[in-house]
C-alpha positions in Angstrom: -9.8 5.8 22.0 -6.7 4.0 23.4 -3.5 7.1 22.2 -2.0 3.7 20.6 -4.6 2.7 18.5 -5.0 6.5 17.9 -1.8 6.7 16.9 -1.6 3.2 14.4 -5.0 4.9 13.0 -3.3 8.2 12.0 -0.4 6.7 10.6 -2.1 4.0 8.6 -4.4 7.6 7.2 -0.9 9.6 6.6 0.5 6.3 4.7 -2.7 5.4 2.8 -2.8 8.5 1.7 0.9 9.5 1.3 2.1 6.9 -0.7 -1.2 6.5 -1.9 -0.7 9.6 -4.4 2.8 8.4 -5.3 1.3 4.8 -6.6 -0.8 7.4 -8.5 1.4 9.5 -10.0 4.6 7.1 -10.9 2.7 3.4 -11.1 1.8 2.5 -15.2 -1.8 3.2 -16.6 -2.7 5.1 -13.1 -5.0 8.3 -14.1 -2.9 10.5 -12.2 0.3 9.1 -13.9 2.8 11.5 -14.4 0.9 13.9 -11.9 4.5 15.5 -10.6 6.2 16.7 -8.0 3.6 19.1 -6.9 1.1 16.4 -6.6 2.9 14.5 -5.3 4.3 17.1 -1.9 0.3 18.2 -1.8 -0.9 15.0 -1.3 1.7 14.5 1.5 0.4 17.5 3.1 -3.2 16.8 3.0 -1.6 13.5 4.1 -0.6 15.2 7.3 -3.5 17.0 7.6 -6.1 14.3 7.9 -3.9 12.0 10.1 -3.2 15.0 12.9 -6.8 16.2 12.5 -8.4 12.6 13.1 -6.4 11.8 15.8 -4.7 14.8 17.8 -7.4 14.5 21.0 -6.3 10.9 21.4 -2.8 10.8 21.4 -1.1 14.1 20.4 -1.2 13.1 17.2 3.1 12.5 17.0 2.4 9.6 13.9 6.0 10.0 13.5 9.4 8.8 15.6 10.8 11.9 15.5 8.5 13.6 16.7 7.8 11.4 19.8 11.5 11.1 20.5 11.7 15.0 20.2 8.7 15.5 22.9 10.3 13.0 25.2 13.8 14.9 25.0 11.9 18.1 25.9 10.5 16.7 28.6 6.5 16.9 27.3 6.1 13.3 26.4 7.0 10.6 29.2 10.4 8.0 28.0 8.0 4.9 29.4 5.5 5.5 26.2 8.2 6.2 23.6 8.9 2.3 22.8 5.0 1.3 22.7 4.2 4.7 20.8 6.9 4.2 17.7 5.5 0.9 17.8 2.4 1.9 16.8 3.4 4.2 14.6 5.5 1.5 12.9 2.4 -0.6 12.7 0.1 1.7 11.3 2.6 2.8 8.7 2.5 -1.3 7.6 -1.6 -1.5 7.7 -1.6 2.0 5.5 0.9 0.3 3.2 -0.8 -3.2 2.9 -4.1 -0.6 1.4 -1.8 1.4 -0.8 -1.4 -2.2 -2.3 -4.5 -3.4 -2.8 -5.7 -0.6 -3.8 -3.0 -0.4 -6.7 -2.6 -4.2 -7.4 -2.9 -4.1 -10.9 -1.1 -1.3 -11.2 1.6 -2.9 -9.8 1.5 -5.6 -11.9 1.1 -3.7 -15.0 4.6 -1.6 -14.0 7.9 -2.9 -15.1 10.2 -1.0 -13.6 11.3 -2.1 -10.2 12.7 1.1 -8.7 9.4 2.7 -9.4 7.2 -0.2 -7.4 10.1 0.2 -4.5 9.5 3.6 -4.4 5.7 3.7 -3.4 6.5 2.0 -0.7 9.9 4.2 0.6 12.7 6.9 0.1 15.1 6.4 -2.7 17.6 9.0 -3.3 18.0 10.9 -6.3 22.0 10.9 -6.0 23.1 7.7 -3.5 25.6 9.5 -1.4 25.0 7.8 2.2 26.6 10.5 4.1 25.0 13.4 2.5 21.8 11.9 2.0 21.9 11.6 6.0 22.6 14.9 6.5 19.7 16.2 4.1 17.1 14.2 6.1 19.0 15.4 9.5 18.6 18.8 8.1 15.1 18.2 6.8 13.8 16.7 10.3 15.2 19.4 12.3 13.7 22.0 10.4 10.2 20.4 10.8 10.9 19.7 14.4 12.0 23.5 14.9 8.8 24.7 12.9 6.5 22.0 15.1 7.8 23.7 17.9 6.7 26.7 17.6 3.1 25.8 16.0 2.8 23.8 19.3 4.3 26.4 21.7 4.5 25.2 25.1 1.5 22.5 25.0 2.9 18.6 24.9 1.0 17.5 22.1 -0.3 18.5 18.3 -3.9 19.7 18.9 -6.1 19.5 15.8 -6.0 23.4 15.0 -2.9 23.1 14.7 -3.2 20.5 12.1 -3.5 22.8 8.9 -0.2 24.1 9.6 1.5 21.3 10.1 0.7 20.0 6.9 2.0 23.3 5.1 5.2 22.8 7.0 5.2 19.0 5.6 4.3 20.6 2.4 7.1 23.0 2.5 9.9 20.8 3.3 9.0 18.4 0.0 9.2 21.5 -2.1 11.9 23.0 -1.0 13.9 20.3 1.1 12.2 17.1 -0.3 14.4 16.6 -3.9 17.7 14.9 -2.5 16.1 12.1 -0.7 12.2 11.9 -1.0 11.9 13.8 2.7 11.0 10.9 4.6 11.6 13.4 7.8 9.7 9.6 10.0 11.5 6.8 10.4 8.0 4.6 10.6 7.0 6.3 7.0 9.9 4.7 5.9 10.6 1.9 7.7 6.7 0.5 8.3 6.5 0.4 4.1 10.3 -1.1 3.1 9.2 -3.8 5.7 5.7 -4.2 3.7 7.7 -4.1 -0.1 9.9 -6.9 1.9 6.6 -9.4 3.1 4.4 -8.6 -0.2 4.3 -10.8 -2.9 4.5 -8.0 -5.6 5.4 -9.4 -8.8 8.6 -8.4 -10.3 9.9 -6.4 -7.4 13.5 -6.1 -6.2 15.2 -6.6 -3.2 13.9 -3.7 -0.6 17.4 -1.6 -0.2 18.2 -2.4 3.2 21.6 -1.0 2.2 19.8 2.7 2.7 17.2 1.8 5.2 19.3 3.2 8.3 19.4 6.9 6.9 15.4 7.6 6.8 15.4 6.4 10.0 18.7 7.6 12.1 18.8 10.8 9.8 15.4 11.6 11.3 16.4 10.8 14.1 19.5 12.8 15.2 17.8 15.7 13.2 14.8 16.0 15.7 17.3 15.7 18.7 18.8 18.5 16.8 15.8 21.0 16.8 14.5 19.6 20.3 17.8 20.8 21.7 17.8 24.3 19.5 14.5 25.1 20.2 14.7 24.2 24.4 18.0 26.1 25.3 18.7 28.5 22.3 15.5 29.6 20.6 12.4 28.8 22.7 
């Protein structure tokens, strides 16, 4: 398998099933309405899981921006890939978004509330505070990128063993990190699904905050240059 199409594959799985158990906890008449929190961060983990699992002997598995951009700064992932890889991670974050909606269509239709239809698809904070909500998903990235690091060691890539505890790190970071902002901790988590909210024609949605779109994915961003820089020079 091409490491592109591995990598649209895994993020379409970490997205499909990601913000597939938020449509099922927050969307009207869904059984798992009012699932929680909990359920909610789980899912995301198992999210995690699956994707780095299915896909870690294709293409490292990165499924994220942040992660790719990190490797390249360390100098295990090569610059000339970068572009073509958040690409694809961009792209498989739509496709895993597009199923999230069909699969919940007439849950969707049967919810009133806009913020809560916006919200399946992307991060909205609890407490809009632009700079501060940057600086939680700075924080929040760099902490996963740290903790990556060292589940990785000195290998370039995410090998499927190493997929379990990746997902409990992911797991981790929604409980305890996750409240502020949602944790999007990926720019194409975000960014792939506020692009599909934008092209769907979901009835009765609002406008897809494009206001707040830069901070899940810059604050990811500069938080994995962050822990790629603390982790090569200080603590590796």
């Amino acid at each position: 398998m091409s490491p592109y199409l591995a990598e649209i594959i895994g993020t379409a799985f970490l997205i499909v099933l990601g913000d597939g158990v938020v449509a099922s906890v927050i969307l009207a008449k869904s059984k798992g309405n009012q699932g929680g929190w909990i359920v909610i961060t789980l899912g995301w983990g198992m999210a995690v899981f699956i994707g780095v699992y299915a896909t870690a002997k294709y293409s490292g598995a990165h499924l994220n921006p942040a992660v790719t951009f990190a490797q390249a700064l360390q100098g295990k992932f090569p610059w000339e890939q970068v572009p073509a890889y958040m690409a694809a991670q961009v792209g498989g974050a739509m496709l895993g978004a597009l199923l999230v909606w069909l699969c919940y269509k007439k849950h969707f239709d049967a919810t009133t509330d806009a913020d809560t239809k916006l919200g399946v698809f992307c991060t909205i904070p609890a407490i809009r505070d632009l700079k501060y909500n940057f600086l939680t998903e700075f924080i929040a990235t760099m902490v996963f990128i740290l903790a990556i690091s060292y589940i990785t060691g000195p290998t370039a890539g995410i090998g499927s063993l190493d997929a379990l505890p990746v997902a409990f790190v992911v797991l981790a970071i929604g409980l305890s990190l996750g409240g502020p902002t949602g944790y999007a901790i990926n720019p194409a988590r975000d960014l792939g699904p506020r692009l599909m909210h934008f092209l769907l024609p979901i009835s009765g949605k609002r406008d897809s905050d494009w206001a707040y779109a830069w901070v899940p994915v810059f604050g990811p961003l500069a938080g994995a240059a962050a822990g790629a820089f603390l982790y090569q020079y200080f603590l590796s």
